[in-house]
C-alpha positions in Angstrom: -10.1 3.3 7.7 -9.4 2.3 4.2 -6.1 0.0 3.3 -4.0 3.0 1.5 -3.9 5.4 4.7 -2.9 2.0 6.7 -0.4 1.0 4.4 1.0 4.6 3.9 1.0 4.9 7.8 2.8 1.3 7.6 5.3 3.2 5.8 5.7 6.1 7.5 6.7 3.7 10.8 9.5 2.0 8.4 10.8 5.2 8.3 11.2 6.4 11.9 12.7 2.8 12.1 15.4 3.8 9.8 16.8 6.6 12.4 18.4 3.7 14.8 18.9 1.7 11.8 21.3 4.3 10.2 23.5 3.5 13.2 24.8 0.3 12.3 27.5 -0.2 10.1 26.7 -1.7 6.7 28.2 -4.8 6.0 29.9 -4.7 2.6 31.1 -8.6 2.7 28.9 -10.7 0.7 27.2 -14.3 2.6 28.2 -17.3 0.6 25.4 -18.2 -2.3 22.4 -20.1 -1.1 21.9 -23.1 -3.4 18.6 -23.4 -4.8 17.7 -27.1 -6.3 16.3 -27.4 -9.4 17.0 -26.7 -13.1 19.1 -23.6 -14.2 18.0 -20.7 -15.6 17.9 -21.1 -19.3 21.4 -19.6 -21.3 20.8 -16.6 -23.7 22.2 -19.1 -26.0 19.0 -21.4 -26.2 16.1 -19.4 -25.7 14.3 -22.4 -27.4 14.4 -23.7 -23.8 13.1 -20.7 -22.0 9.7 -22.1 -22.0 10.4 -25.6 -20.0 12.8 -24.0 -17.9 10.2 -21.5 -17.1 7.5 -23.5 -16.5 9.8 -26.2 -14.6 7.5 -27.8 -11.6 9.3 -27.2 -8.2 8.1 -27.6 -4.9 9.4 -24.4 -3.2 6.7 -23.1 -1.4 3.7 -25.5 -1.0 0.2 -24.0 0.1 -0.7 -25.2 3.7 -3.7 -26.9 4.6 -4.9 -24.4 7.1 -8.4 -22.5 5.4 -8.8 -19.0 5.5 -12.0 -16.8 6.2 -12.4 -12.7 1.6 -7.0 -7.0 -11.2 -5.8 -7.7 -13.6 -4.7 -9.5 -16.5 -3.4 -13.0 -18.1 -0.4 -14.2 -18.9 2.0 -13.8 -22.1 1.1 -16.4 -23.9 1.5 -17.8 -27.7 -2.0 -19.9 -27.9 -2.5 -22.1 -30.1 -5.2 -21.6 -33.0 -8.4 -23.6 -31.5 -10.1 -25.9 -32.7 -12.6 -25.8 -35.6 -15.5 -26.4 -33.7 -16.6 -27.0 -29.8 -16.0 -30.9 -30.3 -13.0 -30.7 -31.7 -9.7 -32.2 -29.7 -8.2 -29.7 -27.4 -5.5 -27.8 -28.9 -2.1 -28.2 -27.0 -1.5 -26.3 -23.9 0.1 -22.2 -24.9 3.5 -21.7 -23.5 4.3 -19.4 -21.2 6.8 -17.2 -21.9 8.0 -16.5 -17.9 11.0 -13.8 -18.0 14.2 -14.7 -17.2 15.4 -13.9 -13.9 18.0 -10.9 -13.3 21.5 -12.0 -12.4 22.2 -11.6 -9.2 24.0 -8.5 -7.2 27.3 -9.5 -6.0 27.5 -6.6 -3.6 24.1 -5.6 -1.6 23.7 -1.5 -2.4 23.7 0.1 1.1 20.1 1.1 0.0 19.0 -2.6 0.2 20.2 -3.9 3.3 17.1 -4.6 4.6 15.9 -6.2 1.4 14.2 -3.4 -0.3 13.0 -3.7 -3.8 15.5 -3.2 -7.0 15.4 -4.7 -10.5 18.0 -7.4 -9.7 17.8 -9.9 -6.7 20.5 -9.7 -4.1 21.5 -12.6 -1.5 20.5 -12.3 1.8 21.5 -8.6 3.2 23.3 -8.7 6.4 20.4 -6.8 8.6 18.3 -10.0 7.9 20.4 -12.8 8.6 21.5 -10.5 11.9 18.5 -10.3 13.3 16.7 -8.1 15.3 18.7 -7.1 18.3 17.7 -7.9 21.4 17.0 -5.3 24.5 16.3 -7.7 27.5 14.3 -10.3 29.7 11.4 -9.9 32.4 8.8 -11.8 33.9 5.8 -10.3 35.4 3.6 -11.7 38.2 0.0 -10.0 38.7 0.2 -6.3 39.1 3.9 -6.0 38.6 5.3 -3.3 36.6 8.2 -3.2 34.9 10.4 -1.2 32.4 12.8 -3.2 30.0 14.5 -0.5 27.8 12.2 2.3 26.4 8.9 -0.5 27.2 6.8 0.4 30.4 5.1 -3.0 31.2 1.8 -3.2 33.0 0.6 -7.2 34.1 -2.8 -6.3 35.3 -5.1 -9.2 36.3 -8.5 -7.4 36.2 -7.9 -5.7 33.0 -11.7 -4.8 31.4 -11.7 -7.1 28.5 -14.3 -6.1 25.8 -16.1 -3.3 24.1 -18.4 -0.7 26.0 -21.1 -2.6 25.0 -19.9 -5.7 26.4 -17.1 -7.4 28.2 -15.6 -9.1 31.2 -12.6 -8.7 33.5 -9.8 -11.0 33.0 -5.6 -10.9 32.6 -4.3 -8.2 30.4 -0.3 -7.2 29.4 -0.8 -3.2 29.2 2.2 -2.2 27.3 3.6 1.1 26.7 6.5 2.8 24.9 8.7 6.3 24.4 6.0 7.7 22.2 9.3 9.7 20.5 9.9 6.2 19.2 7.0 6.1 16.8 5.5 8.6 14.4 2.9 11.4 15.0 -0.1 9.2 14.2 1.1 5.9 15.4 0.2 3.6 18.2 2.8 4.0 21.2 1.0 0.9 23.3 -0.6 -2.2 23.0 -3.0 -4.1 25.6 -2.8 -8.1 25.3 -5.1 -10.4 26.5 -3.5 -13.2 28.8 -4.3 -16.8 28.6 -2.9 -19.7 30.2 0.6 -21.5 28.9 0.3 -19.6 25.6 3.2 -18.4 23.7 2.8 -15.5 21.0 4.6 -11.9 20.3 2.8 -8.3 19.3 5.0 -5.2 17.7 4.7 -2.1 19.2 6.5 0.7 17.1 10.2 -0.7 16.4 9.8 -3.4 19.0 9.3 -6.8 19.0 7.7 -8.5 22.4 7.7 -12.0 22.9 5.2 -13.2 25.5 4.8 -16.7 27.4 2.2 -17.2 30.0 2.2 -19.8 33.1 -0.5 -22.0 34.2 -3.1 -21.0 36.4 -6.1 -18.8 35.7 -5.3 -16.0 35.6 -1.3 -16.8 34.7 0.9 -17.3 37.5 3.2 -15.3 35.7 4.6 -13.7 31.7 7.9 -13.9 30.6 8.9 -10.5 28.1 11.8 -10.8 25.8 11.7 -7.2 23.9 13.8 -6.8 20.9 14.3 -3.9 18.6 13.5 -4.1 14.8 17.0 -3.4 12.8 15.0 -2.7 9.6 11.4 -1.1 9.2 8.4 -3.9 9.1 6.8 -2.5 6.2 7.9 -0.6 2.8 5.9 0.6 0.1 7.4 0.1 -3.9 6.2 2.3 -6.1 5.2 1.1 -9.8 7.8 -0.3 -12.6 8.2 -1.7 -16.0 10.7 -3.5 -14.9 11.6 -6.6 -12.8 11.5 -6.0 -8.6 13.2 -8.4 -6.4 13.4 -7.8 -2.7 13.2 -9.9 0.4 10.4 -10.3 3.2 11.5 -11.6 6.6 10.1 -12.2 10.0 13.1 -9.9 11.1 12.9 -7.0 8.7 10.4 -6.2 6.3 7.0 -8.5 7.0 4.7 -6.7 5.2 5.7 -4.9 1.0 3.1 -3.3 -0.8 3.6 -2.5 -4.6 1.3 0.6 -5.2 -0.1 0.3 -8.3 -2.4 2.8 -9.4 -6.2 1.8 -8.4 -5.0 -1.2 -6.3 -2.4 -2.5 -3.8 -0.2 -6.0 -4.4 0.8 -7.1 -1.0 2.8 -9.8 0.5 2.9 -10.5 4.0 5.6 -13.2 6.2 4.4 -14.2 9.6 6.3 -16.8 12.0 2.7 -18.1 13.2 4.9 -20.5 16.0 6.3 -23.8 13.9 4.2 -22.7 10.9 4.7 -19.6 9.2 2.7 -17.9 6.4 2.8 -16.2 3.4 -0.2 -14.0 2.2 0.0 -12.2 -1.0 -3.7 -9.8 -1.9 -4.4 -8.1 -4.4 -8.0 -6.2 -4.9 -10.3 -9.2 -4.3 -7.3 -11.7 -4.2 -5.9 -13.7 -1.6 -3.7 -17.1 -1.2 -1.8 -18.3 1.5 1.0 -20.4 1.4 3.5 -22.7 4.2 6.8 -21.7 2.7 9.8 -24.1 2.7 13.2 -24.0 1.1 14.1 -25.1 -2.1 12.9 -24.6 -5.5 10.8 -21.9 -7.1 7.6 -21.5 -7.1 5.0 -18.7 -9.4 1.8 -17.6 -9.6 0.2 -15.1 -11.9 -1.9 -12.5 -10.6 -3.5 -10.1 -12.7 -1.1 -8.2 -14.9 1.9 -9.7 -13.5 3.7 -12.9 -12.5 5.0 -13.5 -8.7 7.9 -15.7 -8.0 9.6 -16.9 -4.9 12.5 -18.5 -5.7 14.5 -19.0 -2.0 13.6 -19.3 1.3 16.4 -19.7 4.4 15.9 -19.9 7.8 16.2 -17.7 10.4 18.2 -17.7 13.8 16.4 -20.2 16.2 14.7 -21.7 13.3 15.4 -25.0 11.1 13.9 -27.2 8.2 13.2 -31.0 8.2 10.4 -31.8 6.4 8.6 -29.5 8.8 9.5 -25.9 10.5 11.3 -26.3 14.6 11.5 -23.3 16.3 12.2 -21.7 19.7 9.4 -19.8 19.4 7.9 -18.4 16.3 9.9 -19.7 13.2 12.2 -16.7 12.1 12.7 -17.0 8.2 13.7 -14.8 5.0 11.9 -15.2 1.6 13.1 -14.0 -2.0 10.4 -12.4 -4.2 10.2 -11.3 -7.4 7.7 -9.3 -9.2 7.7 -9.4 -13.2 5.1 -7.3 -15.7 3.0 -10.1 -17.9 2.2 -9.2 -21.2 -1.4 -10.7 -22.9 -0.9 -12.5 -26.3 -4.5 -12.1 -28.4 -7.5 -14.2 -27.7 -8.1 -17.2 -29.8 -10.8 -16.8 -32.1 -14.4 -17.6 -30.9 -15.8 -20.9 -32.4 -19.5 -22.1 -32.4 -20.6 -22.8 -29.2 -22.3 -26.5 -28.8 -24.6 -27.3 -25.6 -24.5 -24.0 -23.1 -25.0 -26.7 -19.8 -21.5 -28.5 -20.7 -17.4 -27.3 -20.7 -15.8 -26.6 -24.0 -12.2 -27.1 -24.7 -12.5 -23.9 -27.3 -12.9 -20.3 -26.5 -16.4 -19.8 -27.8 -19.9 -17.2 -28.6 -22.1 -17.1 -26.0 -24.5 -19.9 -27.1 -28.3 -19.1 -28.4 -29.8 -20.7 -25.5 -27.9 -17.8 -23.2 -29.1 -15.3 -25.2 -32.9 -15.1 -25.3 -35.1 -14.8 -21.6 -37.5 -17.6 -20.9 -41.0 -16.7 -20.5 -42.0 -15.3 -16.9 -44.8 -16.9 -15.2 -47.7 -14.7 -13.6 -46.9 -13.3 -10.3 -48.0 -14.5 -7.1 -47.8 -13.5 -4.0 -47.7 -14.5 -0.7 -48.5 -13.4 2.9 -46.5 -13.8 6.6 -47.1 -17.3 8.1 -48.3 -18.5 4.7 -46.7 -21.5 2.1 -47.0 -21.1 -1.4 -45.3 -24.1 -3.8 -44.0 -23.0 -7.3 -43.1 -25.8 -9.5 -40.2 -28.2 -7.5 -39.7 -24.6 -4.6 -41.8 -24.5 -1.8 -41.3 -21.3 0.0 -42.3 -20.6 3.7 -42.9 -17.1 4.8 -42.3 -16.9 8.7 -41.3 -14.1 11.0 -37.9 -14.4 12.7 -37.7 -12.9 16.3 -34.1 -10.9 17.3 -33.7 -10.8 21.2 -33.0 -8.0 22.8 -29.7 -7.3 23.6 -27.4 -4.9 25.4 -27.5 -2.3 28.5 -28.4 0.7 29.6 -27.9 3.4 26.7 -26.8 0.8 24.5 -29.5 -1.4 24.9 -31.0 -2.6 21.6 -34.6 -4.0 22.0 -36.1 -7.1 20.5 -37.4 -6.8 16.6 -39.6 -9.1 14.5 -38.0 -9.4 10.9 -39.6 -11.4 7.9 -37.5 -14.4 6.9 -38.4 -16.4 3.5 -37.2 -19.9 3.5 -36.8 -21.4 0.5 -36.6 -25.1 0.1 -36.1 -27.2 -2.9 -35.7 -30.9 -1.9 -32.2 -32.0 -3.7 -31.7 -28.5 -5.2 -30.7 -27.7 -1.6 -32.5 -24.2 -0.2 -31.8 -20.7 1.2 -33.2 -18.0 3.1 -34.3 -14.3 2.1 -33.9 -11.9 4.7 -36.8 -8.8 5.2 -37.5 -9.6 1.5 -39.6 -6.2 2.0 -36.3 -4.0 1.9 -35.0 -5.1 -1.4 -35.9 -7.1 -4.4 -33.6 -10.7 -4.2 -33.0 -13.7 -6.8 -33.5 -16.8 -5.8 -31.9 -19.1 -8.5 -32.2 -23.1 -7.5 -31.8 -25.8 -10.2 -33.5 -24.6 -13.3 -35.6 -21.9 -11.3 -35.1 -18.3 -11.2 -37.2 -16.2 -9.0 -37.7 -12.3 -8.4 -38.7 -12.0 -5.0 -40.2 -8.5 -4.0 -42.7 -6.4 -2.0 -45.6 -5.8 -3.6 -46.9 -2.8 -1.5 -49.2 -3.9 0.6 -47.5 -4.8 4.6 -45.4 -7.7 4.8 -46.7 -9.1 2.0 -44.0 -10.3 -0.9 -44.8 -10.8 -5.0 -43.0 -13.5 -6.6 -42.2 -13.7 -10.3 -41.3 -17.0 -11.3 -38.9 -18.8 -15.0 -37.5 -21.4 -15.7 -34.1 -21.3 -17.2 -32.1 -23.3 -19.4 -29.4 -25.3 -17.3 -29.5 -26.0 -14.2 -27.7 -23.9 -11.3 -25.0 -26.1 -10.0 -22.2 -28.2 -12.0 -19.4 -30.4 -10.8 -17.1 -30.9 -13.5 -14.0 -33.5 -13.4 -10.4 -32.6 -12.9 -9.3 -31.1 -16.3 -6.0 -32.1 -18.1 -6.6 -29.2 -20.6 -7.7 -26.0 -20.6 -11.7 -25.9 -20.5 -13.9 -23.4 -21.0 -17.4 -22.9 -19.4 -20.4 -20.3 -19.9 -21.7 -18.6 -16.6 -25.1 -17.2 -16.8 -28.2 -16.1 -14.7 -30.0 -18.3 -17.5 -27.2 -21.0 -17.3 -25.0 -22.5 -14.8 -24.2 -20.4 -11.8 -21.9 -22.7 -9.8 -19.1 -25.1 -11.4 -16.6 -27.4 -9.6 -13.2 -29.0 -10.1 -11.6 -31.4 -8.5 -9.4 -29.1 -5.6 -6.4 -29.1 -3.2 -7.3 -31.2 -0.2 -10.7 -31.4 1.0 -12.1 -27.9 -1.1 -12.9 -28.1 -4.7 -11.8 -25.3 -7.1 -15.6 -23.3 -7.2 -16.3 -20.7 -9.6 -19.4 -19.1 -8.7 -21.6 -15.9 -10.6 -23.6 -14.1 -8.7 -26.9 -12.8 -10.0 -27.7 -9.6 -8.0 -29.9 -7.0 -9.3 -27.1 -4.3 -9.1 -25.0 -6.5 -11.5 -23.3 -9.9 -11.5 -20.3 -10.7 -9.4 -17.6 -13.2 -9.4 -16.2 -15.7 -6.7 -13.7 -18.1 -7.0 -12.5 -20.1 -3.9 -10.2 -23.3 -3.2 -8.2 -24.8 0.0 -6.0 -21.9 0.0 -7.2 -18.9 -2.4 -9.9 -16.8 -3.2 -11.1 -14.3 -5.8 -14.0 -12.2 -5.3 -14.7 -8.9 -7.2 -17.7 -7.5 -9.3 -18.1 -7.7 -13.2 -18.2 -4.8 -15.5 -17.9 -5.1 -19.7 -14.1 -4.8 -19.8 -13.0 -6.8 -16.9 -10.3 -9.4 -18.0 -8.0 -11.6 -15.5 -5.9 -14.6 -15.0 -5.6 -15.6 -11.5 -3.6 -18.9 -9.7 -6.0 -20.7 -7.7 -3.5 -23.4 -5.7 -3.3 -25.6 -9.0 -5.0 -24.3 -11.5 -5.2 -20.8 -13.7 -8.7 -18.7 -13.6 -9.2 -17.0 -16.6 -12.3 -14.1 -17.1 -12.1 -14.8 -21.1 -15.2 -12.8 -21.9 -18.2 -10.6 -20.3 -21.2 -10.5 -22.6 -24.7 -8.8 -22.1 -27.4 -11.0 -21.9 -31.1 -9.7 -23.6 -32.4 -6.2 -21.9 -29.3 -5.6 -20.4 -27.2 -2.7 -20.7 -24.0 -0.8 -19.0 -23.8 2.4 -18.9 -20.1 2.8 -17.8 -21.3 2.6 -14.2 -23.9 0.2 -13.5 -25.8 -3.0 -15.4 -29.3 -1.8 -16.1 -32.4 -4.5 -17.3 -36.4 -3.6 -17.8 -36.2 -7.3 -16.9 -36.6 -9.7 -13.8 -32.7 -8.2 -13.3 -29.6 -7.9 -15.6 -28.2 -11.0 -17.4 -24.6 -10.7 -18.1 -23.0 -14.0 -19.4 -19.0 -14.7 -18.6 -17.1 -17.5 -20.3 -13.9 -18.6 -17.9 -11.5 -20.4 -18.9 -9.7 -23.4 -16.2 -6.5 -24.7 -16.7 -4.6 -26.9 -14.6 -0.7 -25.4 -13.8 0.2 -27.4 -10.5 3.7 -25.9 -10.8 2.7 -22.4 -11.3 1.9 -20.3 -14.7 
């Protein structure tokens, strides 16, 4: 199923949610203002101070240290005028012009009472500091039933655990609800697996269950506490010019998409126990976040800026230096969503040495821009070794097991595997090189790896390139530029968050080149066409695609990079600047 169905069908469950939600009187009273430390907003008076204000560095939500498994445009900016040439000084840093925020509602609209979207932020709405409301209590021993409200509850301790491929019995919650409660094409039930002294919840329709198994294998018993959602747990925003603020909250909306045409913003709040998580995605970008109170903090993602700028705990939940909770942390999070305008590129400037960083937007250097001379092919047959220049690669035959039953049973298979090893270049592996041409790209070595036509045997067509494939740069304190290239560097590094390094990363596939970009606590990851721009936060810095430029024999024909070459050489200048308190 593809994300727009699921979060349209997301959408269509906030609505049914709404029917039970229209019940409950609206309060009109307003909570006392939540006081959010750090500087003021700038005064219409003294827009000279916008830009400090703006870019003012506040710890309001810091990224945790928990790792993760994987468009747009930069941000409004006056630069500078670069440099004269690629060893000039770096110019200083463009200011970014961040928009003021909206003044705040004094009265929440009935229409945003469980923090919907609207051009101007609200305090917290009275369905989210409320809370879900609460239905009842149960514990279940093995084989009990049970019914708490509109739930049927099912504890069954030989529950088939698996797919129909494979499995095992084991303790299972089956869990059931008044299908009338959800919409036509939504899940009534849920089945959870049950493990011993483990605490965690699952939604079902409007309801919440809270589950918390005994010792004992399988669990001497599971205590239920079902509540019912006051607010729908996902909303959809369509697109606007304008400024959207709204709230996310582990008891009303979790999950807000902003449906933009071609792609799909999201943010998503989960308690996750004593350490709850933020996720905002966009198409090919992801970063996670711990949030805490106090302070702002922003990224920039693609065409537009993100800020959250309060976070308040929930019932049951409380803030010293770290998240307590009876249970899962409950907790409410302002957002804001504002458009990004891009100011002009600087002018390009010579380019120096194509294997080093720039602190100047420049051409794509000569070096980039002319294809080495290929070396006669050679090939190479299974269980053979064949050594070109520092490579050595090792053509072996990798045997798959069988595995599965009965009409599912899959049997063993023998599948060419090339190793590749390169002493300090590091190595890799080419798997059933027969199916598909690959690049192999170590050090300064590029090699076209394809069947020649004649059994298992491969052909391998060998250059070597200007710079070598792998870079590790130090931590920049001004923007820097680097040149990507299947005839340059491939991989560069900064200095990262934690144990992770910021890595940019081109890909050089024979369908085109793609980008990846991955830290302690983000990731980019999309593929490259002539026109694709971007300024992304990675944790503490700002990734930049500056410029996309066809290497020689390489072409785009609107849908696909085409080469008469060993494959098509597209070179992509990115630009790194380092914004540890947001854009």
């Amino acid at each position: 199923m593809s994300t727009r169905p699921l979060i349209l069908g997301l959408a269509l469950l906030g609505a049914c949610d709404r029917r039970d939600a229209a019940d409950l009187a609206h309060a009109t009273d307003t909570p006392p203002p939540i006081a959010v430390p750090g500087p003021p907003p700038p005064s219409p008076a003294d827009p000279a101070d916008a830009p400090e204000a703006a870019n003012a560095n506040s710890p309001a939500l810091e990224p945790s240290s928990a790792t993760a498994p994987g468009s747009t445009v930069p941000t409004a900016a006056t630069l500078a005028p670069g440099p004269t040439g690629p060893g000039a000084p770096a110019s200083p840093t463009a200011t970014t012009s961040f928009p003021a925020a909206p003044p705040t509602l004094a009265t929440i609209p009935p229409d945003r009472r469980c923090g919907e979207a609207g051009e101007q932020p609200t305090e917290l709405p009275p369905n989210l500091g409320r809370g879900r409301a609460p239905i009842g209590t149960g514990t279940l021993r093995p084989g009990d039933q049970r019914k708490i409200g509109k739930a049927a509850l099912h504890y069954d301790p030989e529950a088939w655990i698996g797919t129909r491929k494979a499995g095992h019995r084991g303790a299972a919650l089956s869990i059931e609800i008044d299908r009338a409660e959800v919409g036509p094409h939504d899940p009534w039930g849920a089945h959870e697996d049950l493990y011993p002294d483990q605490e965690h919840h699952t939604f079902v329709g409007p309801y919440r269950f809270d589950l918390r198994t005994g010792a004992g294998d399988p669990p001497a018993s599971v205590a239920v506490t079902v509540s019912r959602e006051v607010c729908p747990a996902a909303a959809v925003m369509p697109p606007a010019a304008a400024s959207r603020s709204f709230w996310l909250s582990t008891e009303a909306i979790r999950t807000y998409t902003y449906d933009l045409a071609g792609e799909l913003l999201q943010f998503n709040l989960e308690g996750r126990g004593d350490t709850p998580r933020l996720d905002i995605t966009d198409l090919g970008y992801r970063h996670w976040l711990a949030p805490r109170p106090g302070g702002e903090h922003r990224f920039r993602v693609g065409s537009h800026f993100i800020t959250f700028d309060r976070v308040t705990p929930g019932p049951g939940t409380r803030h010293d230096g770290t998240w307590q909770a009876d249970g899962d942390a409950r907790l409410h999070v302002r957002a804001r969503i504002d458009p990004a305008v891009d100011a002009p590129k600087p002018a390009p400037v010579a380019a120096g040495d194509p294997c080093l960083e720039s602190s100047a937007r420049t051409v794509v250097p000569a070096a980039l821009t002319k294809l080495p001379a290929v070396q006669p092919p050679r090939t190479l047959d299974v269980g053979k070794e064949l050594a070109l220049g520092p490579l050595t690669f090792k053509y072996i035959t990798l045997e798959i097991p069988a595995r599965g039953r009965g009409p599912y049973r899959e049997e063993a298979e023998q599948v060419p595997l090339l190793q590749v090893f390169g002493g300090a270049l590091g190595g890799q592996s080419v798997s059933d090189p027969r199916m598909s041409p690959r690049i192999v790209r170590l050090g300064r070595e590029l090699v076209r790896v394809e069947t020649d036509g004649q059994g298992d045997r491969v052909r391998l067509r060998r250059t070597t390139v200007t710079c070598p494939h792998e870079h590790k740069l130090p931590a920049p304190q001004a923007p820097t530029y680097v040149w990507l290239s299947a005839l340059g560097r491939t991989i560069v590094t900064f200095p990262g968050r934690g144990n992770i390094p910021l890595g940019i990363q081109l890909y050089t596939e024979l369908s085109g080149p793609g980008l990846a970009v991955n830290s302690e606590n983000a990731l980019l990851s999309r593929q490259l066409r002539p026109d694709s721009a971007g300024a992304y936060t990675i944790d503490d810095y700002l990734v930049e695609i500056v410029d996309v430029v066809p290497g020689p024999d390489t072409t785009h024909d609107g849908q696909r990079w085409q080469s008469n070459g060993l494959l098509p050489i597209v070179n992509v200048q990115i630009k790194v600047t380092p914004q540890p308190g947001g854009p």
